[in-house]
N, C-alpha and C positions, 0 to 999 in steps of 0.2 A: 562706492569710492571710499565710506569712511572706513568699511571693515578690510578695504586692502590696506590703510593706512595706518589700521589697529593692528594687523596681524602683521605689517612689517616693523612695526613701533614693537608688539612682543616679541618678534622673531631676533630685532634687532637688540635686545635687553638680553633674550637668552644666550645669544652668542656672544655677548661680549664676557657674559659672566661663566664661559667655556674657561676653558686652560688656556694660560697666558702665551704658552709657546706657538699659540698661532696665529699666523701671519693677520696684518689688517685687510692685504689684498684675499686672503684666504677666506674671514668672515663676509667679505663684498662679494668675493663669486659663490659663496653660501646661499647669500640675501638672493642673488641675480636668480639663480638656479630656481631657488622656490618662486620666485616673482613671475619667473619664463612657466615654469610649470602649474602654477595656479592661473595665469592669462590662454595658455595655448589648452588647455584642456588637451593633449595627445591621447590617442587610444595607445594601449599597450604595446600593440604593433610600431607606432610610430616611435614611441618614446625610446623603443628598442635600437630602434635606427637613429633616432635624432642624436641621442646622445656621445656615443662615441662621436659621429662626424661633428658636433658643437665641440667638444673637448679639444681634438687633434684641433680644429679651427683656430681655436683660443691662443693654445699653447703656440700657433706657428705667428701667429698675429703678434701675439706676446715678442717672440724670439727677434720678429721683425722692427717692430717698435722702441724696442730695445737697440738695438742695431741703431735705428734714426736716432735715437736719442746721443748714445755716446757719442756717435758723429758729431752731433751737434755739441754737446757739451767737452768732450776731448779735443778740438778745437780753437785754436786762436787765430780767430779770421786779422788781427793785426798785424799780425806774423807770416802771413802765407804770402807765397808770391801768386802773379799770377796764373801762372801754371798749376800751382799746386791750384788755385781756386776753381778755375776750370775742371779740374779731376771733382774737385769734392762736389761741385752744381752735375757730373755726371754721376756721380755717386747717388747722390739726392733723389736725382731722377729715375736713376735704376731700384733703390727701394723704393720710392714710389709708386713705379709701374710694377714691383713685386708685390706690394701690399693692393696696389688695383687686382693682378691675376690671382691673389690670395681669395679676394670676398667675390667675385666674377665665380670662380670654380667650387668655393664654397654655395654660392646661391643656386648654381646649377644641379650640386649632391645636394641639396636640401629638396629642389624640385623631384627629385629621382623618390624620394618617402616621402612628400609632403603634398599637399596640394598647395594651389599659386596663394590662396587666400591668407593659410595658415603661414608661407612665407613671409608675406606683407607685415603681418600680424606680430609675427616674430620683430622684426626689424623695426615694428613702432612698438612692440611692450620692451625694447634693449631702451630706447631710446628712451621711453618715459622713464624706466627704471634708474638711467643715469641720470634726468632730471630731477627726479627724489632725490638718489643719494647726494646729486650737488648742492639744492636745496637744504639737505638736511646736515651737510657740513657748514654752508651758511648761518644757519640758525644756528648749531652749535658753535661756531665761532666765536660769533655774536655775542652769544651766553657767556663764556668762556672770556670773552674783553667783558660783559658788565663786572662780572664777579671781582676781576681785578682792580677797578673803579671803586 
């Protein structure tokens, strides 16, 4: 456990100290990528397959969430009647049930290359990995108010 936390602590130093012009979300799916690939161990075979369908996955999730977002933030629920409101909770619902048949047919192509296990496996090292990185914006935070103090 400490040398994943060493090798994300230098992985996470080198990238920052990369060229400026790239994105924060860019060095995050950097970290993910190596974090998903030093946890899943893939044979070459797989990594062949995994990767394109984790990418298109990403990007369509991205497109989707994106989508939910403006809805919500180009919105002024004070402002709407109730008709418009009704449209927008079907709105809601329709990306939703899009982002459901997104990871449904994602986990399905993943069973097609992967065994059920390495599935699992996947889906709990996304999940630890984002409790690092929340973790460790916390703690940067943190730092970032004492220094002001």
């Amino acid at each position: 456990m400490k040398t994943v936390t060493i090798y994300l602590f230098i992985l996470g130093i080198s990238f920052s100290s990369m060229a400026q012009n790239k994105s924060k979300k860019e060095k995050i799916d950097a970290l993910e990528i190596a974090y998903i690939t030093e946890h899943l161990d893939f044979t070459k075979q797989e990594a062949q397959k995994f990767w394109p369908i984790y990418n298109a996955f990403e990007d369509k999730e991205d497109k989707l969430r994106y989508k939910m977002r403006d809805k919500k933030h180009n919105t002024n629920l004070n402002s709407l009647s109730e008709q418009d409101a009704k449209k927008l909770i079907t709105d809601y619902n329709s990306l939703e049930e899009q982002m459901h048949n997104l990871r449904k047919n994602y986990t399905q192509d993943l069973l097609q290359i992967l065994p059920a296990k390495k599935v699992l496996l996947l889906k709990k090292t996304e999940e630890d990995f984002r409790r690092k990185m929340f973790e460790e914006f916390k703690k940067r935070r943190s730092q970032n108010y004492k220094r002001r103090d």
